[in-house]
C-alpha positions in Angstrom: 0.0 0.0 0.0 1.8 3.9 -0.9 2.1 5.8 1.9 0.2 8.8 2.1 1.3 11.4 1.1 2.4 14.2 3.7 0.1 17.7 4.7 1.5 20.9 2.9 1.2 24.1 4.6 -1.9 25.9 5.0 -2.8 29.2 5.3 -4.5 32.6 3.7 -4.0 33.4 0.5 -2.1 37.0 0.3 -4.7 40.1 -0.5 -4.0 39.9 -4.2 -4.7 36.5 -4.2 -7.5 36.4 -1.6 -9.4 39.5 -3.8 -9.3 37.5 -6.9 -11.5 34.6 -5.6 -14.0 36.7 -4.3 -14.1 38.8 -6.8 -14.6 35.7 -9.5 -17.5 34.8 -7.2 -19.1 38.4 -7.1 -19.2 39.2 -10.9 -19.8 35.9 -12.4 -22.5 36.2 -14.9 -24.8 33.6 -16.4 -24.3 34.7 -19.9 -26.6 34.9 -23.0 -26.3 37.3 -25.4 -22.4 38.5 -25.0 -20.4 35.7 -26.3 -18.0 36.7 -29.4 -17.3 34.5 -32.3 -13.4 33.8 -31.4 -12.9 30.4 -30.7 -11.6 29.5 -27.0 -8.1 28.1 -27.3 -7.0 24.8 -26.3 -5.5 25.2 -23.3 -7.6 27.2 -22.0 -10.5 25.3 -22.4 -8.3 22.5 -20.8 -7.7 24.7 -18.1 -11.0 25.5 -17.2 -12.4 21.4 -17.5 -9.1 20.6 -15.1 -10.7 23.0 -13.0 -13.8 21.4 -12.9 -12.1 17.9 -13.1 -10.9 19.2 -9.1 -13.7 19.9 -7.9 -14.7 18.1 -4.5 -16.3 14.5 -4.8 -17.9 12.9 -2.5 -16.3 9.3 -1.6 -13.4 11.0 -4.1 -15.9 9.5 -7.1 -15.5 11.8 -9.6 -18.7 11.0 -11.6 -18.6 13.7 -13.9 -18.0 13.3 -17.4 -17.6 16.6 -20.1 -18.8 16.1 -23.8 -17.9 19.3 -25.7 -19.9 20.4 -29.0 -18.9 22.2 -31.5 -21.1 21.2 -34.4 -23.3 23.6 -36.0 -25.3 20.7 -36.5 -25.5 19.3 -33.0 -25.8 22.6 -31.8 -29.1 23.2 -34.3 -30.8 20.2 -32.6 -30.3 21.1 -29.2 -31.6 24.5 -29.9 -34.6 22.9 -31.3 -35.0 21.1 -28.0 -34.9 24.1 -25.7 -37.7 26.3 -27.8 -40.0 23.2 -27.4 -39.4 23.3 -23.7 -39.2 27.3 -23.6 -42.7 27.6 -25.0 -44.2 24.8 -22.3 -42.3 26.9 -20.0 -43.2 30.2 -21.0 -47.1 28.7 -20.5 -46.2 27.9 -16.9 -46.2 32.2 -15.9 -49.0 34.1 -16.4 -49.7 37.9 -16.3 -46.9 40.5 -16.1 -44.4 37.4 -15.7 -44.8 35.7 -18.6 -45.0 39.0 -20.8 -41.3 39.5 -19.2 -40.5 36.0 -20.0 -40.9 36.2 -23.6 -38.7 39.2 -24.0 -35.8 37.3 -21.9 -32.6 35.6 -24.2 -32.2 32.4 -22.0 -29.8 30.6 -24.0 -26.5 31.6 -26.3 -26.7 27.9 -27.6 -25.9 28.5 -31.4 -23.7 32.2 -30.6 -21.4 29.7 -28.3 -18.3 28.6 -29.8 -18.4 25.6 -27.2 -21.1 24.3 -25.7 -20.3 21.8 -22.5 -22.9 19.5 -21.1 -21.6 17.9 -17.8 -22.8 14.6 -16.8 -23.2 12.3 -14.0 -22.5 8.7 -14.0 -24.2 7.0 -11.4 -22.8 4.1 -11.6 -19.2 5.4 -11.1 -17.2 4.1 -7.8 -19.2 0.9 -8.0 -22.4 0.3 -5.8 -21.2 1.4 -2.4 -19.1 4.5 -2.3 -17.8 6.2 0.9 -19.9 9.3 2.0 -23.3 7.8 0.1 -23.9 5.3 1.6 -26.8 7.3 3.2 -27.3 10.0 0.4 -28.0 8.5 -3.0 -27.9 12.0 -4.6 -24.4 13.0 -3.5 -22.9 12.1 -6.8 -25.0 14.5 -8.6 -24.1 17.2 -5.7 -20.4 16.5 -6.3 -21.0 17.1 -10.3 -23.0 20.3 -9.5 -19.6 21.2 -7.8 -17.4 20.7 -10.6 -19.9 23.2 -13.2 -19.3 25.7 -10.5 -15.8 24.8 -10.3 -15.3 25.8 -14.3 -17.4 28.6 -14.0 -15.5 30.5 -11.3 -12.5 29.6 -13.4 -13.8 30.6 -16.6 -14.6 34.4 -15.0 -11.0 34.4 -14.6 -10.1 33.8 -18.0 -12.3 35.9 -19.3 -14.8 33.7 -20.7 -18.2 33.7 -20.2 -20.9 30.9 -19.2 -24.4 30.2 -19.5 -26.3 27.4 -17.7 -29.5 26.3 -20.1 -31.5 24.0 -17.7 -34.8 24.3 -20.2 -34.9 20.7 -21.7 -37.2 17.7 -21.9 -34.7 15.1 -20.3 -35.5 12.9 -22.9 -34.6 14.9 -25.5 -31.5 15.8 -24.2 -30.5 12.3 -24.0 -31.7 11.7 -27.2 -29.5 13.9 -28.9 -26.2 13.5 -27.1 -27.0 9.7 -27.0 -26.8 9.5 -23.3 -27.0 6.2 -21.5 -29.5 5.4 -18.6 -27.0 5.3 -16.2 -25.8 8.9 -16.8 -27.9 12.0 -15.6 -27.2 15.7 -17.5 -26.4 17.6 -14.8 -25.2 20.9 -16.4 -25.6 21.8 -20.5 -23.3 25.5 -20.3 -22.4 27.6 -23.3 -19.0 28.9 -23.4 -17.4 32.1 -25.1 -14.7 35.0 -24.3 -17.3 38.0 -23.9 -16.3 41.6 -23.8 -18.5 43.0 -21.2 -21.0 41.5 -18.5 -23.9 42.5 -16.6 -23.0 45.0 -13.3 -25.9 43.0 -11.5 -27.5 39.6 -12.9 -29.4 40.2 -15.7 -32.2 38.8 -14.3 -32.0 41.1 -11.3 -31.4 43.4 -14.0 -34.5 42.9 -15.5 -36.5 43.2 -12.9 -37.2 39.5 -12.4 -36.3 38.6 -9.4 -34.1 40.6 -6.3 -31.5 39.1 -4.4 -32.5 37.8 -1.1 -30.9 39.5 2.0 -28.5 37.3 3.6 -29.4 37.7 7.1 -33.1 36.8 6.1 -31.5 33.1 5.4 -29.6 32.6 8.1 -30.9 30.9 11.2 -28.8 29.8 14.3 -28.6 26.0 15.8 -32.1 25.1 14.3 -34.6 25.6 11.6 -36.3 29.3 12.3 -33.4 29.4 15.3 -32.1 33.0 15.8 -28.1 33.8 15.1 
């Protein structure tokens, strides 16, 4: 058996360093409409999926797998799948809401040079894995991890993301010719952009606000105070 390897230091990151994270966390943007036509070179597309290849896993799993697309072709038929979903879903609002909805751009699927759907392999780690034993779902938790992973990344390179989640499951499987075993977690478009949103767009838009941190936090227990 190897020997484990031995703890490195730990510490802070210096104020440079520290100011960069946060600040990749505080202007990423879920992007739609901004992406350029250049194509994102190799390594750093390779970059950012080794980023998301390190994200945390539960039981050290890794269930993700990354199937890029390029094809114009591919790329028409997924489009096709998220405007039969986007008009179901545009049904689901009514009033005010859905007049909003229909004027929102909620996918860059075909202005993408890269398109990335992430998936989860349920069946990776074999039928008892360390850590879900209790949880079936923390596989797909882990895989959420490694989209956010890349995206946080991405910000840093200057490329943008955005997450289309409006899909019939079935179609989506359809199309990239998924096995049952494997769940599509995340389906991101990817593109260097120019400029972003200040705020979410959505926020922006006046869809929704974000939600006042100390009206989510609760202390010891459900409704407990802090």
């Amino acid at each position: 058996m190897p020997l484990p390897s031995m703890p490195a230091p730990a510490g802070p990151f210096d104020d440079a360093g520290r100011e960069a994270v946060y600040r990749a966390i505080h202007t990423r943007r879920d992007v739609r409409s901004q992406f350029r036509p250049d194509q994102i070179a190799d390594e750093v597309l390779n970059r950012l999926l080794m980023a998301a290849h390190h994200a945390p896993s539960v039981g050290f799993m890794q269930p993700w797998n990354f199937i890029l697309i390029r094809s114009a072709a591919v790329k028409d038929q997924i489009r096709a799948a998220f405007q039969t979903a986007n008009v179901e879903a545009k049904a689901m609002f009514s009033g005010p809401q859905r007049a909003l909805y229909s004027e929102l751009k909620l996918q860059g699927i075909s202005e993408a040079p890269v398109n990335l759907c992430i998936t989860c392999d349920r069946t990776r780690g074999g039928p008892v894995v360390l850590g879900r034993t209790h949880n079936r779902d923390m596989d797909l938790y882990s895989t959420v991890c490694a989209a956010q992973n890349l995206w946080l990344a991405a910000r840093a390179e200057g490329i943008g993301v955005g997450w289309v989640s409006i899909f019939r499951d079935a179609d989506l499987r359809h199309i990239l010719g998924l096995p049952d075993h494997v769940v599509p977690v995340a389906y991101l478009c990817l593109g260097h952009v120019t400029e972003l949103y200040q705020e979410p767009e959505l926020q922006a838009r006046g869809w929704r606000q974000r939600l006042p941190l100390e009206d989510l936090l609760y202390g010891e227990r459900w409704g407990g105070a802090v």
